[in-house]
N, C-alpha and C positions, 0 to 999 in steps of 0.2 A: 636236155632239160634246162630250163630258164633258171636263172639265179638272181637272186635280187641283192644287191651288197651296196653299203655306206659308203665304208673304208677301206682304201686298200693302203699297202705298204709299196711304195716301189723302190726298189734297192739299185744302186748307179743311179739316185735321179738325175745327179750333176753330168751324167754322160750324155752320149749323143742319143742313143734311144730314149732312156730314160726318162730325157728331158723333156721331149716331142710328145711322151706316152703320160708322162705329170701332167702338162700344160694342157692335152685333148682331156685328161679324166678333173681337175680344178676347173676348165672351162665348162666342162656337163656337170657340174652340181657336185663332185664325190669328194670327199675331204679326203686327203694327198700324205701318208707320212712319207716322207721323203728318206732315205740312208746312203749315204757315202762318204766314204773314208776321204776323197780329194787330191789321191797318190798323186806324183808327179811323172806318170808311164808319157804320160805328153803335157804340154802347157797348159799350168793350172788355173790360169786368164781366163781358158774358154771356160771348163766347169765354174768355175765364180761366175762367171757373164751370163752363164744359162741358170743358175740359180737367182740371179738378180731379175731377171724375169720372172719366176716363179715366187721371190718370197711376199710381194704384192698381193699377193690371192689369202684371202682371210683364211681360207679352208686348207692352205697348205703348212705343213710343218715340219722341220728340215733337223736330219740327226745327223751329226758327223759321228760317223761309227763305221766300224772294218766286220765284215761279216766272220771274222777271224777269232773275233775278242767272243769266244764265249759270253762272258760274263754280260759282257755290255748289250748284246741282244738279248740278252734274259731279260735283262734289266726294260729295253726297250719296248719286248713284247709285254711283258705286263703293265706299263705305264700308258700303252694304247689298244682298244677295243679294234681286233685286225680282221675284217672279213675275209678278204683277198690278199694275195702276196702272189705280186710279178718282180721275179729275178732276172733283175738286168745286169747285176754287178758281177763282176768275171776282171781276169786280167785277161787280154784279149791280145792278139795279134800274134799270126800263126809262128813270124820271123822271130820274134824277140821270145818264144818260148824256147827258141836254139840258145840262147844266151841267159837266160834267168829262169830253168826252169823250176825251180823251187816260189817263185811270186804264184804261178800256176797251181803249186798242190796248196799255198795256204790259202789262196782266195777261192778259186773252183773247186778245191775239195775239202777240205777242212771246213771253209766257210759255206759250203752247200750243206753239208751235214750240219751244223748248229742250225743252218735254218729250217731243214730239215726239221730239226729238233725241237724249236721253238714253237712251227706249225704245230706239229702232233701235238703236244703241251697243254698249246693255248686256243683252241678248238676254229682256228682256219678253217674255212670251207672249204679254199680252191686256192693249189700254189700254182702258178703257172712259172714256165721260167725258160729262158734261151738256151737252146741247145743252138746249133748252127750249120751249116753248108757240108761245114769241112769234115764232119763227123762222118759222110762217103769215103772220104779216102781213095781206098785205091777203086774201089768200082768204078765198073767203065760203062754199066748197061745206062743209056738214057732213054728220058730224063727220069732223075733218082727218086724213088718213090718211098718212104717210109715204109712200105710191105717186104722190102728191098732188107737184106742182113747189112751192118755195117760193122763190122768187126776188125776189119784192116783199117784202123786212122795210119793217117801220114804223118803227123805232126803231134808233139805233146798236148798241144791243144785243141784238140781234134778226141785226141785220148781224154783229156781232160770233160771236153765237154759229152762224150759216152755216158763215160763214168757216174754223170749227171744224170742222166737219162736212166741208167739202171738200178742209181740211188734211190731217186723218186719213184718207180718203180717196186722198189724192196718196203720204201713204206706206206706204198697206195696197198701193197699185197697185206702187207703186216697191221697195218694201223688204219685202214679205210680212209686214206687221206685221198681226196680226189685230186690228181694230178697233169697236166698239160705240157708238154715238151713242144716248144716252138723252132726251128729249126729255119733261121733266118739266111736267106740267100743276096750276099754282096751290097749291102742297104749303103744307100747314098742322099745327101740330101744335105739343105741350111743347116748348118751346127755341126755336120760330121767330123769326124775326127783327121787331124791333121798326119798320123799318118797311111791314110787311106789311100788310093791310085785318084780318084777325084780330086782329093785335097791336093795332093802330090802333084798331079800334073798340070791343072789350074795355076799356084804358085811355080811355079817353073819356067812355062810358057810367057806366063805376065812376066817372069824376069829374066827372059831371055836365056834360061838356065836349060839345058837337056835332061829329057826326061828316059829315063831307064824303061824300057821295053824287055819284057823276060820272054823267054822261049820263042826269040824272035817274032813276037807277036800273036806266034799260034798258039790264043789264048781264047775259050771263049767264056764269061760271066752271065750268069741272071741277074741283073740289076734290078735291084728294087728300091722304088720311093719309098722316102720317109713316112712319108703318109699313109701309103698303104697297108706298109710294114703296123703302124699305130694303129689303123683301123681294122687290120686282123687281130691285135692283139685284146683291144676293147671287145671286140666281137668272142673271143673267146672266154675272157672272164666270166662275162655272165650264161655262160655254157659249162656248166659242171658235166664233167665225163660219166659217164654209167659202165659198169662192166656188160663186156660183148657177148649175147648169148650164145652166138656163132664161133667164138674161139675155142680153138681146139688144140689139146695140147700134144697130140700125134704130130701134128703138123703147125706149128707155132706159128701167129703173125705179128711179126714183132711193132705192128704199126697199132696194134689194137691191145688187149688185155681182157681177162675174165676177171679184175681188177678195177677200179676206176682211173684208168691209166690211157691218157691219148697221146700220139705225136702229128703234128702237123708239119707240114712243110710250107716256108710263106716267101714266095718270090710269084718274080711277074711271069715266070713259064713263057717268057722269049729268050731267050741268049743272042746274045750280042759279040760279035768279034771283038775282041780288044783293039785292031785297028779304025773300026767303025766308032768305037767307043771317043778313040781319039778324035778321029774327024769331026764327030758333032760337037766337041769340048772346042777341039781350032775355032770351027765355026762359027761356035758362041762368042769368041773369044774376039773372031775377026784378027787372030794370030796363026801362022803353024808352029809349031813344037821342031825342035830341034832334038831328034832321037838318035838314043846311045842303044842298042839292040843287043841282050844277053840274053844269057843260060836260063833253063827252067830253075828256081832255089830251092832246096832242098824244104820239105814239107808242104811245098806248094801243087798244086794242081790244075791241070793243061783245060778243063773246062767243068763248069757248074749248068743246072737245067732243072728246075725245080717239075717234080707229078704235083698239081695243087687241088687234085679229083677231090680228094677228102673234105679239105678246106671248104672250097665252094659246095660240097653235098651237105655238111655239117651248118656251115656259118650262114651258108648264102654270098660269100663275097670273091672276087677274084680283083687281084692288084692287077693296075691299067693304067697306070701314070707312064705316059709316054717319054722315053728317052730324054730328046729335046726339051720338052716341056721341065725334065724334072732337073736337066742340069741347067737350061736357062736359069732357073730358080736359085740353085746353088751359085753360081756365078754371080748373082744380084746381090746374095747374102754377104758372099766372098766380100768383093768389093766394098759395099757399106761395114764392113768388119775392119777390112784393111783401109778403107777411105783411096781405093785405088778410083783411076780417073777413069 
């Protein structure tokens, strides 16, 4: 069903989706609140640098706020008329929730439920919000399909981002809040985050530094562009969920709902070797990489593979940004960022 919305809210705008997903919805006409606290999980240069892009735009306007602080989301949602609310903000990175995992329950779940909260409140039509990859776990059947159970995560934030998924769920059941679960597959692209394998092995290579290879490279990812990643997610917005007359509660599909409850999966549905991955970075580079070759890390996992059946039956769109193309692009950014030669 078509939806027609002003305003939306996007929470991380200073992040790297975020950013990408502000700047495509201020370029098409939508006026932008922007939300992020600015933590310092990586270099707080680049979020500043990607909101200096966006505070330009008449129609954007930018809250520092922690999805954490009750009070201060209260305070936020009533001082703005919110059609839409896409949750980007999360503490993210599967490795550092072995070391900090309490940054994980205040921002992914503490701060999911106030928003939670705030939607119901104040009459949101449509929350959508990142669930991720890693929420397969230990599943092995590919490629991972949302109709698929995922109840074994590997990593706290894997668990974290579930736990999302069945929150929004509890109150798409309870409160008729129409909800979308985005389920983003290895996104890479200009702005990404520095400590990403892209980012990571780019600066490495440029400085002659070796780069860490896990599970001796038998690794494979869906990589997905930035853009695509941003062009499913616009695409979803103005697609409010409908509960599934077909769902049946004998036999549950946990990709659908008799609820207004969806989950999509959004990668490019190729998987890529992680030494193929490499190679086309050398190439780009006109460098090789000097590789250190390790163990699988613990909450990590040997390969990603996005089902994107739904996406494209529902949306009309299938991400197609080719490898090459998408990390040439990155390397362009890199460089004019770092003013490498």
């Amino acid at each position: 069903m078509g939806f027609e919305f002003k305003t939306a809210l996007v929470t991380g705008a200073a992040g790297f989706i975020g950013f990408h997903l502000s700047k495509r919805l201020l370029e098409d006409g939508f006026h932008v609140v922007g939300l992020d606290n600015l933590n310092d999980y990586y270099d707080v240069r680049y979020k500043e640098s990607r909101l200096e892009h966006l505070r330009p735009f008449p129609n954007f306007t930018f809250c520092r706020t922690d999805l954490a602080d009750r009070a201060e989301m209260e305070t936020l949602f009533r001082a703005h008329s919110i059609d839409v609310v896409v949750n980007l903000a999360a503490q993210a990175g599967v490795r550092y929730s072995l070391k900090n995992p309490h940054s994980y329950v205040e921002s992914n779940l503490i701060g999911f439920v106030n928003l939670l909260e705030c939607c119901r409140h104040n009459s949101v039509k449509h929350l959508v919000f990142a669930s991720s990859s890693s929420v397969y776990g230990a599943n092995t059947r590919m490629p991972f399909s949302v109709h698929d159970n995922v109840d074994h995560p590997v990593s706290l934030y894997a668990a974290t981002k579930k736990s999302n998924e069945l929150l929004a769920h509890t109150y798409s059941h309870l409160y008729g809040l129409p909800c979308t679960g985005l389920r983003f597959f290895t996104v890479y692209g200009p702005w990404g985050r520095p400590d990403m394998a892209m980012f990571l092995f780019t600066r490495a290579i440029l400085e002659d530094q070796p780069i860490k290879i896990f599970n001796h490279g038998k690794m494979k990812r869906d990589f997905t562009y930035i853009d695509d990643i941003t062009e499913g997610v616009v695409r979803v917005m103005g697609r409010l969920p409908e509960p599934d007359p077909a769902w049946n509660g004998d036999a549950p599909d946990p990709g659908t709902s008799y609820a207004p409850y969806r989950i999509y999966n959004i990668g490019n549905n190729t998987p890529v070797e992680l030494m193929e991955f490499i190679r086309v970075i050398e190439k780009v580079l006109g460098k090789t990489a000097k590789k250190e070759y390790m163990d699988l890390q613990p909450g990590d996992v040997p390969g990603t593979y996005a089902d994107i059946e739904d996406l494209i039956r529902d949306t009309g769109f299938k991400p197609a940004t080719p490898l090459k193309t998408g990390i040439t692009r990155f390397v362009e950014w890199y460089k004019a960022w770092h003013h490498c030669k």
